[in-house]
Phi, psi and omega in degrees: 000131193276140171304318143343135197224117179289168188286161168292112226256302183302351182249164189283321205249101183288353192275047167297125148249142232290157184302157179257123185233126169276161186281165174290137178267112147353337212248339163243165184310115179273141125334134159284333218252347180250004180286309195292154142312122165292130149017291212290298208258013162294130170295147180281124160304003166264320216260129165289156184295357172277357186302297189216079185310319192245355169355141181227180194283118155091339190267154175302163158241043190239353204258095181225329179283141181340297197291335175266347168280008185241354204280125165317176176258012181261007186255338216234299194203122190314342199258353181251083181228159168283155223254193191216181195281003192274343195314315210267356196301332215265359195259293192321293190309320162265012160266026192238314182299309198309308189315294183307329160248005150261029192181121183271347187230143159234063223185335193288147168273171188288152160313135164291102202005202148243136177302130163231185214241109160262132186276154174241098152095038167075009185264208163305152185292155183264159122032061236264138185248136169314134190274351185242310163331305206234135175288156178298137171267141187268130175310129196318147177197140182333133185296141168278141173276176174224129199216166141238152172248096210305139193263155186273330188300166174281323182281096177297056159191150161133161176328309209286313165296015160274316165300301224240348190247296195298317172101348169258171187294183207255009159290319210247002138263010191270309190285330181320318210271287192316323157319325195266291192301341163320323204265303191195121179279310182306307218269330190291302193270321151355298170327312178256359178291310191271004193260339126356276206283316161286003192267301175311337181096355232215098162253016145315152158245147167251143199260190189280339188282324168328292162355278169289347182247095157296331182297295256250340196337288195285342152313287183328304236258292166310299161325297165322316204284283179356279217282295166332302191294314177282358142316340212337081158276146203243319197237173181186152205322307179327312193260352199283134162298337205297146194296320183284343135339306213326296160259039178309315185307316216284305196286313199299272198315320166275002181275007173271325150325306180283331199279300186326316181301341187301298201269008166257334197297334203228051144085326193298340180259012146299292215272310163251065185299349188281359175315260180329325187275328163312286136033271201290320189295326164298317189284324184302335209259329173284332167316350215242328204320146151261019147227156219282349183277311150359276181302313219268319174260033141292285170345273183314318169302322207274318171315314192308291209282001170276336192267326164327286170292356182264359173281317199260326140323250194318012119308307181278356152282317164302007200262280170294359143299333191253327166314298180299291160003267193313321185284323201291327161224061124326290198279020188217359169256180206263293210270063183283160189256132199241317173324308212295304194322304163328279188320316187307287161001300194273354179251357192266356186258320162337294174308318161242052195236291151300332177271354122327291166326294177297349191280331168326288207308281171349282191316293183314310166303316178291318175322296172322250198290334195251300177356284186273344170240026128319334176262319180351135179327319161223152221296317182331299189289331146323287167304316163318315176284346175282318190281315140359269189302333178295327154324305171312298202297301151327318154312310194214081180282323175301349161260290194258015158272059183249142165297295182306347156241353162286346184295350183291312186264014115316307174285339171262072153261348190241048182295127165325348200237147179305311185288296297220300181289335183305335196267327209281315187293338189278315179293345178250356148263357132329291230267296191323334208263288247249308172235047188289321194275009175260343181247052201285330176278328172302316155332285175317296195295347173247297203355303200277327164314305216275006169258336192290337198277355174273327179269336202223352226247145175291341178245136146327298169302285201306314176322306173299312164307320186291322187292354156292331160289341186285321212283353188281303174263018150299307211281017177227036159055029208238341167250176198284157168300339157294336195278316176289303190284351204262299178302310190288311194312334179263040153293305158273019159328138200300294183294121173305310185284005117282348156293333162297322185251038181219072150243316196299294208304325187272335158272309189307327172291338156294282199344294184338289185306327171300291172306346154200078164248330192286325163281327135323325175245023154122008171121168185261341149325300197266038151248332170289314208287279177327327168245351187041246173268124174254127202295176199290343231212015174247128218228332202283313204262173180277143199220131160315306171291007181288309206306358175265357170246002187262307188283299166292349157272354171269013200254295175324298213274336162279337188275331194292289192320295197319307178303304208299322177292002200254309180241132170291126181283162193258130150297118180264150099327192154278124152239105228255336145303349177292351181247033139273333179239040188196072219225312165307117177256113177309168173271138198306162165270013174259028187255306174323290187305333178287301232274027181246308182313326145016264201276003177258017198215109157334292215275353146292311182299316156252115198278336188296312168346274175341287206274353161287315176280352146271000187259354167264137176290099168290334224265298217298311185277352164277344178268331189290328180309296177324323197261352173261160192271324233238144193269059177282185183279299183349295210271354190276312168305316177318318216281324231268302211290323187317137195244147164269185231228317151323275154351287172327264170339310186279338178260359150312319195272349186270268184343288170309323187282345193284255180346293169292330168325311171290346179217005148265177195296157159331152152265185168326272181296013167204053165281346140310010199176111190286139179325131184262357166243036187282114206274148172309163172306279202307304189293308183280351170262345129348279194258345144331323187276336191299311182287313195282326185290342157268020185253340169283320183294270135002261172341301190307303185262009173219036180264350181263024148253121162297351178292284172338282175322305159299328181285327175286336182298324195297332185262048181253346171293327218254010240250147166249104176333323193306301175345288174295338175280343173262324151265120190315294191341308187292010209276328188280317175284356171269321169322322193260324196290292160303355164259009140244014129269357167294319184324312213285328259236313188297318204269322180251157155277328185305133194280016159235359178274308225267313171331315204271319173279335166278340176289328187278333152318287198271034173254336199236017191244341194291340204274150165274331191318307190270353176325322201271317145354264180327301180333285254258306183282324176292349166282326176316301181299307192302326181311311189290303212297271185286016168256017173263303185297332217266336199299336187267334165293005144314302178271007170199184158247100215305330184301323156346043172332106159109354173233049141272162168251176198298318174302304181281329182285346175275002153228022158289317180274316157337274172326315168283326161334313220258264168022264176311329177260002159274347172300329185254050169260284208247155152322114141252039136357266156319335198257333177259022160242041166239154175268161205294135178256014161267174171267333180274331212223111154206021157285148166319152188273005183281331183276348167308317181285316151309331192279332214267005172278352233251306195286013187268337229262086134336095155276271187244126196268146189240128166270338170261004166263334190249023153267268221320310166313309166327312197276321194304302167301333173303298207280309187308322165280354169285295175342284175320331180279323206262320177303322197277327189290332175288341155290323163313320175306301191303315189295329189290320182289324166271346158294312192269016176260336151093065209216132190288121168236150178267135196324324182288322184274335183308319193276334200273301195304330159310323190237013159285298181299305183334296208304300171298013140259323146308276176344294172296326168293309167298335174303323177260352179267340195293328183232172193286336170235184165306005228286161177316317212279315212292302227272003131342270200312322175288320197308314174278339179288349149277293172326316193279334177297326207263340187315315192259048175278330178284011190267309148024256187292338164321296188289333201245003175277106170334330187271022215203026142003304165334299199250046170315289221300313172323335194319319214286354182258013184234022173298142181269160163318138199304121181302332180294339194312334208316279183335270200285015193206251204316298167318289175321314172311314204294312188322294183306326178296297197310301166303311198316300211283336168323302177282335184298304200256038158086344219267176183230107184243189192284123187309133175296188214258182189268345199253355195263194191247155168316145157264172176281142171296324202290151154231136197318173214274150167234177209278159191278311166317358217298340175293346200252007183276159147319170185257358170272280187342297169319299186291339141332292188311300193283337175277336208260338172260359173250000160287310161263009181257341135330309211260359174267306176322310193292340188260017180271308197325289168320342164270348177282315197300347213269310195085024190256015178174138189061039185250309177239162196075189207288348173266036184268135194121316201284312183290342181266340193288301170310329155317302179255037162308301206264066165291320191265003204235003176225066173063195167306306176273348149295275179343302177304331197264358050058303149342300184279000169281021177253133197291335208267284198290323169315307155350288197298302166354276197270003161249020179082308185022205182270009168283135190261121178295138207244139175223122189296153202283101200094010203054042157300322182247053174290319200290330171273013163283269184354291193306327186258343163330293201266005187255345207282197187213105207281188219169117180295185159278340197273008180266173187213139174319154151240102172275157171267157219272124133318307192296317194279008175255154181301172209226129177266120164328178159244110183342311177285337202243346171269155149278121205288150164274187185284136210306144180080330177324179167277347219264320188308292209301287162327289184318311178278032177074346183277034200211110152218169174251146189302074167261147199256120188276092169289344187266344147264007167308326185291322200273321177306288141018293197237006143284340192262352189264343199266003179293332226010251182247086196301283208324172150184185191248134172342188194256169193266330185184174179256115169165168182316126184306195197246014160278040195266165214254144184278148189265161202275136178287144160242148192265177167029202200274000000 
């Protein structure tokens, strides 16, 4: 190679001088043993890094076509899995032998150039300046930032504090370091070897003689791993958080940059190869290491000076591209200059003389390092080697934008580590943004991994990345349309944060469709031409841009269609309590997809567009269309523009989720992040009037579906009410708002439309201004509502089971329906304790209702009757429930005014609560299972007990004589249910969830009852769910045996059951049998029978609010929050008298009357009359003070303890 060095043709500044080399000193000894290069990283002078670029450990060098270079390696060969660090020992160690006997010297320094001439500005060599006199000039190159790190070595001198200490840049420690090496090479490189090791956390050294006995390495080495372990040290600068770390990565990696630019720039790494190899052979062999502080920051060096040198490759292709270029035209001119040509030559051969050399280099390293920790054990060094290559591919694409190296980032896309795949997506939308259409076989061969990791993948983040790569080869036509459609779908997706980051790809598939409905009709020319300017505030008449709202309900509306065909909806039962604890109905999914869409689609953002375009007669301008001759744009957009009765529907719910975006508090998913059409005050009271004036409107034209009509009912929540209530003037358009919503209230039956008008009722009572307004109109409904029951309790007798036909009980349960959502709007006291103004009908309507809970009482089963009866008894009990807590609120209100109640109500309340708990006893004692109405009833028939607990010191404070008489509402549940009822429900409940959930439970005690073998009857599908379904199934059976615990719990703490006789006791024991064995949420609720946690409870303590696992059970927390009755220390019991109860036959030896009658009921004890002892009250007294403080207050909510068991991490897909 000639010592001479022509100037750099690609740089401005030409004045490069020749390297600087001192003469050698004689005086001291050279090595024998350190000049050559090894064999293994010498390059072949034929061969370029494109022959076999990627060679591996075991692969041929014939696996060279496509298919098999794209094939993972668990596909090509069993042994390319990830490795661990010992794989690579036997390749490195033997390229440590091959080296030693191929090079008798590694050490020598290069010859001292021939002094040469750098030409300037292309004129004559200048002056030749001493090579010992002037330091190498350096080529212009990116400013280094400069940080310091605080060092961890002990010594303040040396490379590594220079890198990491001194604060100058890693250009003017890269030359520092040569210098030094200039002087004394071994001693140089030692120098940096050990700056390795201390970069490693490893303050061992290796000396100059280490240096020269290359034989010795890898012992030298094993020492070190030695020494190093016994230290256990655990952590080390790479990986470390400590603050002096931060930009360890940063400063290591750039003193390797530079120094490779150094030394290709002034030659040296031509000129001395043995520099770099030496390097490499140390860096190669701690790559191999098996500790990870070693391998990983050996990696990381070998990656820098591998990413380097491919930096100094694409110099030197720019280089000779541009050399030829100029000599091709040169040589086409008629005076061509055969000097300049000459030089030229000589510099394109130069050039690529050196890419050889370098491609040598290169070829080794990637064998050495990226081969083997690509795979590696662990994901850090693993991702390291992914950014690295991406890096590369960018860098030198005409190489390593190839199937033999992209396929490294095709197989970890299905890598176990999170980072590891997060890093494969990022690199590969670097090379995809820049080149997708070059990578067509590569596409084919990943695509469908990189749509299942978008779709489908266990991490969220790697999700989100992927749908960034996918949306890449969206915008390059490169996927299928199943494919297109599989992605846009997850617009409705569970993770807010994948719905955000699939809204670009989902709106460029509108846009598509925009462009070309617009192109049907006829260019966006001719629709400007046609509409011109449109005014901003005309909302009524046809807008162009409906065709942008038209294009998105049909993109919503087919992918919706999809989904729905895609999951089978799970199968309910009855459920007859559910829109008592389940009273929020999550949001839908085009509701999900509106609140992402939001800020990216105009006709959303402003929803008045929207609701012009559902409130325009489409029906009208399709018939006008038909009847006109002439094909104008106008009429070609009405036709363009038309929504289907779907379409409609999905864009009401855009509409309602749009309007709340717009006029409510921030939501969940973007609290973080201020709204970008979130309206000014003045603006939002504003477009509130706009909306109520458009909610009638709207009603008017989609109120006879009830589905509809409920989605439009919502956007009376969103409405701020104050408006109307501070201007009178408005009292009349909120006036007109309620009178079609009592219509829809009037007009349908569906139980989420009757939701939607009691939730906007009791939205609209909040107020005081408008209460009365609101009043006014729910007296109207209660008026209809119970002259629809009295009308059917005229003809028959409603307590009666079985003697409706189907037709009056469906609409006997309409009517109860109505009912139950008007009790929890208002106080209905009064309105169902007024008597009847028939002759037929003139009871109250609350004892109507106590009579038709009556109707729970199972004779005989009917199978085409006994759901609707059931649900009928449901709605009734509901009723009732909701009647007795507004009487508590009042009674609770006249005790503490300390106000005189008169004896006739005191007795109708008395003998209202008996009934309905008699009622409720027969309902649930009557049947043989579980069904949803029996475990309603035991739920409730514990609530009406614990309900008059606040009556407690009232009745029993001597001085309070008056309200004695109240005693007979704080009577407890009958003691036989424990035994014969109530345990058995639970034993079943108990079981259901068991088996659903696998658990295993604890055998009873010797003093319990056997359990029963039977198990309740299950569905002939049950073999037939889904793997969704089951787990539907299994929340569903831990719901309810949650929600039967909390209310026996509340009844023990009540004292209204399992207090006295002789099974007192028994129901809490049987409660904290499985305490531990059926999960977190049991276990919390459960809990509160514990003496100790009432204690913490009620002094503040360490109780923790319990959150059901995901919030499954908010609602039934919520629920028992709000039913518990809270109980001083100071109050004390009143038992009733063992004596004064019937003594039960023995079952077996009379003949039973029929199961459930009251005489049944009676015999088994689950009937008594209150009768009252006065003469043991002083002894009850002073059994309940020795109790202390039995009482407490209920449990506060349900859900998993703050003990939760860790869920097992998933890796991969």
């Amino acid at each position: 190679m000639s010592q001479s060095r022509l100037p750099l043709m690609e740089t401005s500044d030409n004045n490069a001088t020749s390297s600087p080399a001192s003469a050698p000193d004689n005086s001291r000894r050279r090595s024998g043993r350190v000049v050559r290069a090894p064999q293994k990283f010498s390059p072949d002078p034929q061969a370029s890094q494109n022959d076999n670029p990627s060679s591996k450990r075991k692969r041929g060098p014939d696996r060279d076509d496509e298919d098999e270079e794209n094939e993972s390696p668990g596909e090509g060969n069993e042994d390319e899995e990830l490795s661990g660090p010992d794989d690579s020992d036997d390749d490195v160690e033997e390229a440590a032998s091959r080296s030693k006997k191929s090079k008798s010297k590694q050490i020598s320094r290069p010859k001292k150039p021939a002094v040469k001439r750098a030409k300037v500005n292309g004129t004559t060599p200048a002056d030749a300046v001493s090579a010992s006199n002037a330091p190498a000039v350096r080529l212009p190159n990116r400013p280094k930032k400069t940080v310091r790190v605080t060092i961890a070595h002990p010594d303040g001198d040396g490379l590594y504090a220079d890198i990491f200490g001194s604060g100058d840049t890693s250009d003017s420690i890269a030359t520092q370091w040569y210098q030094r090496y200039q002087q004394d090479d071994a001693k140089a490189l030692a120098e940096i070897i050990n700056c390795i090791l201390l970069a490693a956390g490893c303050d061992q050294q290796l000396t100059e003689d280490d240096i020269r006995d290359p034989d010795n390495s890898a012992n030298k080495l094993s020492e070190l791993e030695e020494a190093y372990q016994q230290t256990s040290i655990s952590d080390y600068p790479l990986i470390s958080r400590a603050k002096s770390s931060k930009n360890f990565r940063e400063l290591l990696v750039g003193f390797f940059d530079s120094l490779v630019d150094l030394i290709h720039q002034i030659d040296v790494l031509y000129a001395d190869e043995d520099l770099l190899d030496n390097i490499q052979r140390w860096t190669g062999i701690m790559s191999s290491s098996s500790l990870r502080p070693f391998r990983h920051t050996a990696t990381t060096v070998g990656l820098a000076i591998l990413t380097s040198l491919i930096g100094v490759a694409k110099q030197l292709d720019d280089r000779i591209a541009k050399s030829n270029q100029a000599m091709q035209a040169e040589s086409k001119r008629r005076g061509k200059n055969k000097a300049l040509i000459e030089n030229t030559k000589q510099v394109v051969d130069k050039a690529t003389q050196s890419r050889e050399i370098v491609d040598g280099k290169v070829k080794d390293l990637f064998d050495i390092v990226f081969v083997h920790r690509y795979r590696d054990i662990d994901p850090k060094i693993r991702a390291e080697c992914i950014e690295a290559l991406g890096t590369w591919v960018c860098t030198l694409p005409t190489v390593y934008m190839s199937p033999e190296y992209l396929r490294y980032l095709g197989w970890l896309l299905s890598d176990v580590s999170v980072s590891a795949r997060q890093e494969v997506l990022k690199q590969l939308g670097r090379v995809l943004k820049r080149d997708a259409e070059k990578l067509a076989h590569f596409i084919d061969r990943f695509r469908p991994r990189l749509v299942e990791m978008a779709t489908k993948d266990s991490d969220v983040s790697v999700r989100v990345a992927a749908v960034g790569v996918v949306d890449i080869l969206r915008a390059s036509g490169m996927l299928e349309p199943e494919e297109v459609d599989a992605v846009s779908k997850l617009i409705f997706d569970s993770e807010v944060r994948v719905r955000k980051a699939v809204v670009g790809f989902f709106s460029a598939l509108v846009q598509e469709l925009i462009d070309n409905k617009i192109d049907e009709i006829g260019g966006s020319d001719a629709l400007d031409e046609a509409f011109g300017e449109e005014e901003e505030d005309e909302y009524d008449s046809l807008r162009k841009d409906w065709i942008n709202i038209k294009a998105l309900a049909e993109n919503l509306e087919v992918y919706d269609a999809q989904l729905n065909s895609e999951q089978d909806e799970i199968r309910h039962g009855l459920d007859v309590a559910a829109d008592v604890i389940n009273t929020n109905v999550p949001d839908s999914r085009i509701a999900v997809a509106t609140q992402v869409l939001y800020e990216k689609i105009p006709e959303i953002n402003n929803w008045q567009i929207l609701a012009g375009y559902l409130l325009f007669d489409h029906s009208t301008s399709a018939k006008s269309r038909q009847s006109s001759k002439t094909h104008s744009v106008e009429a070609a957009t009405k036709k363009a523009v038309a929504p289907k009765p779907r379409e409609e529907a999905i864009l009401l719910e855009v509409l309602a989720a749009a309007v709340k975006e717009s006029l409510m508090p921030s939501t969940e998913h973007d609290r973080h992040k201020r709204k970008a059409g979130k309206l000014d005050s003045d603006t939002q009271d504003d477009a509130g009037m706009k909306l109520a004036l458009l909610i009638p409107r709207l009603l008017n034209k989609f109120g006879a579906d009830p589905v509809l009509a409920a989605t439009v009912l919502r956007l009376e929540h969103f409405l701020d009410l104050e408006v109307f209530q501070q201007l009178r003037q408005n009292s009349a358009t909120y006036d007109k708002l309620l009178d079609e919503i009592t219509i829809q209230f009037s007009r349908h039956v569906d139980q989420a439309l009757l939701n939607e008008v009691t939730t906007a009722l009791i939205h609209a009572r909040q107020y005081e201004e408008l209460e009365e307004l609101t009043d006014s109109k729910i007296a109207m409904l209660w008026d209809n509502s119970l002259n629809s029951l009295r009308s059917i309790d005229k003809i028959c007798e409603l307590s009666a089971r079985g003697n409706l036909d189907r037709s009056a009980l469906t609409e006997l349960s309409q009517t109860l329906m109505k009912i139950s959502k008007l009790v929890s709007i208002s106080d209905c006291v009064d309105v169902l304790e007024a008597p009847g103004t028939s002759m037929d009908s003139d009871q109250p309507a609350i004892k109507i209702l106590t009579g038709i809970v009556h109707r729970g009482l199972l004779t005989e089963s009917n199978d085409e009757l006994d759901d609707p009866e059931d649900e009928i008894v449901a709605f009734a009990i509901k009723t009732c429930q909701f009647y007795f807590m507004w009487k508590v609120r009042s009674l609770r209100s006249i005790v503490e005014s300390n106000v005189d109640i008169p004896d006739a109500q005191v007795d109708e309340l008395v003998i209202l609560r008996k009934d309905f708990v008699t009622n409720l006893i027969q309902t649930f004692s009557s049947r043989g299972f579980n069904d949803d109405l029996r475990l309603f009833a035991l739920g409730s028939a514990c609530d009406i007990c614990g309900l008059f607990v606040f009556l407690r010191p009232t009745v029993q404070d001597p001085q309070a004589s008056k309200y004695r008489k109240l005693g007979p509402l704080l009577d407890e549940m009958p003691q036989a249910l424990i035994t014969q009822e109530i345990i058995p429900i639970f034993d079943a409940a108990e079981r259901a969830y068991a088996k659903r959930a696998n658990k295993q439970l604890n055998e009873p005690a010797d003093d319990e009852d056997p359990l029963d073998d039977e198990l309740p009857p299950e569905d002939d599908d049950e073999e037939e769910l889904t793997e969704q379904e089951r787990f539907a199934a299994e929340l569903k059976a831990e719901k309810i045996l949650c929600e039967l615990a909390g209310k026996l719990v509340l009844a023990i703490l009540a004292k209204t059951i399992d207090h006295t006789g002789p099974d007192a006791g028994k129901l809490r024991r049987r409660l904290n049998r499985n305490k531990t064995k059926l999960g977190n949420n049991y276990k919390d609720v459960v809990a509160f029978l514990d003496e100790d946690h009432l204690r913490e409870v009620r002094s503040g303590g360490k109780k923790k609010a319990s959150t059901a696992g995901g919030n499954r059970d908010k609602g039934k927390g919520k629920e028992i929050a709000a039913k518990k009755t809270p109980l001083s220390a100071e109050l004390v019991i009143e038992d009733d008298d063992d004596e004064n109860m019937l003594r039960v036959d023995d079952p077996f030896e009379d003949p039973e009357p029929e199961e459930g009658t009251l005489e049944d009921l009676r015999r088994r004890e689950l009937v008594d009359d209150p009768i009252e002892d006065d003469q043991e009250e002083e002894e009850e007294v002073v059994v309940a003070e020795k109790e202390g403080e039995g009482a407490a207050a209920g449990p506060e909510g349900e859900g998993e303890g703050e003990m939760m068991e860790d869920d097992d991490d998933v890796l991969g897909d």
